[in-house]
C-alpha positions in Angstrom: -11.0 -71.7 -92.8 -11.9 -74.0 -89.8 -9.8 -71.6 -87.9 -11.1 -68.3 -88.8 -14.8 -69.6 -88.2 -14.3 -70.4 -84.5 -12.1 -67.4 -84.0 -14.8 -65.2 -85.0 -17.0 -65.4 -81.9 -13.7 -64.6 -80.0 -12.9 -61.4 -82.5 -16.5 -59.9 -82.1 -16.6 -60.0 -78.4 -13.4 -58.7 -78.3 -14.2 -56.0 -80.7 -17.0 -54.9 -78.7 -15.3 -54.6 -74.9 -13.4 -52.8 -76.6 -15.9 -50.3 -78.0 -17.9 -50.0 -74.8 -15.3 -48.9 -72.4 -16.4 -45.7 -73.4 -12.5 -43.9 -73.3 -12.0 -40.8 -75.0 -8.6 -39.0 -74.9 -7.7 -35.4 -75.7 -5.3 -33.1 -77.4 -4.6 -30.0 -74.8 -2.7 -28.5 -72.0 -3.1 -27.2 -68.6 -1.3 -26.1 -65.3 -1.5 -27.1 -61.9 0.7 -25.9 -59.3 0.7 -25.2 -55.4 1.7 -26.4 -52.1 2.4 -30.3 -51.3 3.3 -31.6 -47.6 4.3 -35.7 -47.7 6.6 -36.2 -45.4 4.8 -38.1 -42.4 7.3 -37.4 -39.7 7.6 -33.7 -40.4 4.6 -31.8 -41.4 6.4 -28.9 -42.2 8.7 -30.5 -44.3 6.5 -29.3 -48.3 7.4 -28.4 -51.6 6.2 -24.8 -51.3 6.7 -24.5 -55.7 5.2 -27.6 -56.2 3.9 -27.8 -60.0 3.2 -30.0 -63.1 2.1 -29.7 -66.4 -0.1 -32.4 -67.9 0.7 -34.1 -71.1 -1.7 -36.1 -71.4 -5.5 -35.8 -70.9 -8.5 -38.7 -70.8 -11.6 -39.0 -69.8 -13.5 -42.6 -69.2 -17.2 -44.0 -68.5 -16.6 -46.3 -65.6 -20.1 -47.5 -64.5 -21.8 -44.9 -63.5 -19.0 -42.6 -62.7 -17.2 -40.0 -65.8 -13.5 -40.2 -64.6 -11.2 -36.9 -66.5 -7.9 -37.8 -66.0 -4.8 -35.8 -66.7 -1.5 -37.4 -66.1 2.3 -35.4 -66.5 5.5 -37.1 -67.5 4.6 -40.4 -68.0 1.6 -42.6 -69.4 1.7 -45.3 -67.4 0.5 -45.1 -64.5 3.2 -45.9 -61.9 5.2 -43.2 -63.8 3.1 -40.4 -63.6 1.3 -37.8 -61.6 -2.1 -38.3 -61.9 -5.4 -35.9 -61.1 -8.6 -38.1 -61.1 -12.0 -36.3 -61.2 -14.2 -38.4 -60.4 -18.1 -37.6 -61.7 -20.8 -38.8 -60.0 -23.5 -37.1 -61.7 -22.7 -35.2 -65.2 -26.2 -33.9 -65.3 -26.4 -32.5 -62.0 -22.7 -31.5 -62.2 -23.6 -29.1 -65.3 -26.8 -27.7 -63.5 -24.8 -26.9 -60.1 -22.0 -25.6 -62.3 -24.3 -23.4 -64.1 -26.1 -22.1 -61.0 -23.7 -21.7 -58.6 -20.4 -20.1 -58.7 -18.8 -23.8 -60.1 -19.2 -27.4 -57.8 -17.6 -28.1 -54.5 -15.7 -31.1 -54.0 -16.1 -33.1 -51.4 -15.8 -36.3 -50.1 -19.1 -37.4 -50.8 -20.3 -35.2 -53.3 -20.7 -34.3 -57.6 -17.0 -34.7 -58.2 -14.2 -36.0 -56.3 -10.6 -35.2 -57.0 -8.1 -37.6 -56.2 -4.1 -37.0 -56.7 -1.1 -39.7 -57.3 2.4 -38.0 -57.0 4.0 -41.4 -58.4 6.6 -39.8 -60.2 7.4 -37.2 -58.5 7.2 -38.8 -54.7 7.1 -42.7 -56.0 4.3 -45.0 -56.3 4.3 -46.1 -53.0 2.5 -43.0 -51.3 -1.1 -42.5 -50.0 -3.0 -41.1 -53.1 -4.3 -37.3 -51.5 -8.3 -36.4 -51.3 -10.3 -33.6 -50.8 -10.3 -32.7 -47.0 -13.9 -33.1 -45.3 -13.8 -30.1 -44.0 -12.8 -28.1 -46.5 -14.9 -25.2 -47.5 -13.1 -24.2 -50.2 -12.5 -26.5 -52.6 -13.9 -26.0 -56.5 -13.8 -27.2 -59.4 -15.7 -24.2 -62.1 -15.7 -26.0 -65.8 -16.3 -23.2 -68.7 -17.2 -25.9 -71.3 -18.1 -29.5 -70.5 -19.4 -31.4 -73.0 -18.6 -35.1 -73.4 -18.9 -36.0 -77.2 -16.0 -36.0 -80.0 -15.2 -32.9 -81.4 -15.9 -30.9 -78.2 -13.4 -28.7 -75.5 -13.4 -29.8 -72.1 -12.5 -26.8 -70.1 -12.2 -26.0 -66.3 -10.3 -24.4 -63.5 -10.1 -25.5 -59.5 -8.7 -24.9 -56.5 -8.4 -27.4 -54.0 -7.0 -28.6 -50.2 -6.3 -31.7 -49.8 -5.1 -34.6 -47.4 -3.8 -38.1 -47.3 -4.6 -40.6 -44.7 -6.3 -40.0 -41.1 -2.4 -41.4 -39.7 -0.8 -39.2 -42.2 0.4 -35.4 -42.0 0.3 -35.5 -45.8 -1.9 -32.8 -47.6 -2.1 -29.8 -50.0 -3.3 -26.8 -51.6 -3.4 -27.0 -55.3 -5.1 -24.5 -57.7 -4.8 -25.0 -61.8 -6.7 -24.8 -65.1 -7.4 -27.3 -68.4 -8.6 -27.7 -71.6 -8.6 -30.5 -74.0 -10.9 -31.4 -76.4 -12.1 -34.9 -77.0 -11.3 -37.0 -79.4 -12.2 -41.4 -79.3 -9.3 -43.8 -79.0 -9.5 -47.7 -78.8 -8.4 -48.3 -74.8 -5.1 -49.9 -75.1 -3.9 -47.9 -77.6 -0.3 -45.7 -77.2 -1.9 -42.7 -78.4 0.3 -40.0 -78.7 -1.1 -36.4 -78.6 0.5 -33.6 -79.9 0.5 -30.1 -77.3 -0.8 -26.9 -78.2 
């Protein structure tokens, strides 16, 4: 009984990290697909058919930002390609997005993509951004709401590069939809596709 009683401190604030990290993952499916360039000694050298499918679909409140994440062949994250959107401002995001023909990405801006080829080109590569001077970069979402229950929908198109040293870059263009549902971080959720 001694036991449990000082345990219970431990259990609660346990209990509630776990319930404020605010992760939400998602049944659904998507596509993305394009051109990828990573070889830095040969800038020509890309997979012209570059493509993958993701399997698994999350979205997170980290601080201040709203990170959707949708990962292909492989959960972890060293085992998977990975496209991060990163969202600085869902409010503003939603207004641009109604207003305008979808958000731009950029560097700085609403939302910020970010893409880890770890299984396809191994963790040890230089995660690709949007390019600054790209003019053409999108992200349009359909349906965004952020609550259980409800479709997360959206399409893009995107060119990105790796580091200033690097020739690595791309062009990538692709679609989702997943709707929400809450998880407990930590768990090995398994999601069924559609």
């Amino acid at each position: 009984m001694t036991r449990l009683f000082h345990a219970l401190p431990v259990l609660v604030v346990a209990l509630f990290f776990t319930g404020a990290c605010g992760t939400g993952y998602g049944d659904g499916r998507g596509k993305i697909s394009g051109v990828v360039c990573l070889n830095p000694d040969d800038p020509t050298d890309c997979n012209d058919a570059f493509h993958f499918t993701p399997d698994f679909f999350a979205i997170e409140q980290v601080g201040e930002r709203t990170v959707l994440d949708l990962r292909a062949k492989g959960r972890a994250e060293e085992e998977a390609d990975i496209l991060l959107f990163y969202l600085y401002d869902v409010d503003a995001v939603r207004a641009r997005n109604l207003c305008e023909d979808g958000v731009e990405l950029q560097e700085d801006g609403l939302v910020r993509p970010q893409l880890h080829l770890n299984r396809s080109y191994g963790a040890d590569h230089y995660p690709l951004t949007v390019s600054p001077d790209s003019e053409k970069s999108v992200i349009r979402f359909d349906r965004f709401t952020l609550e259980n229950g409800e479709r997360i929908e959206g399409s893009f198109n995107m060119q990105l590069v790796g580091r200033p040293d690097e020739a690595a870059r791309g062009q990538l263009s692709g679609w989702f939809r997943f709707d929400v549902h809450e998880a407990p971080p930590g768990n090995n959720v398994e999601l069924d596709n559609w």
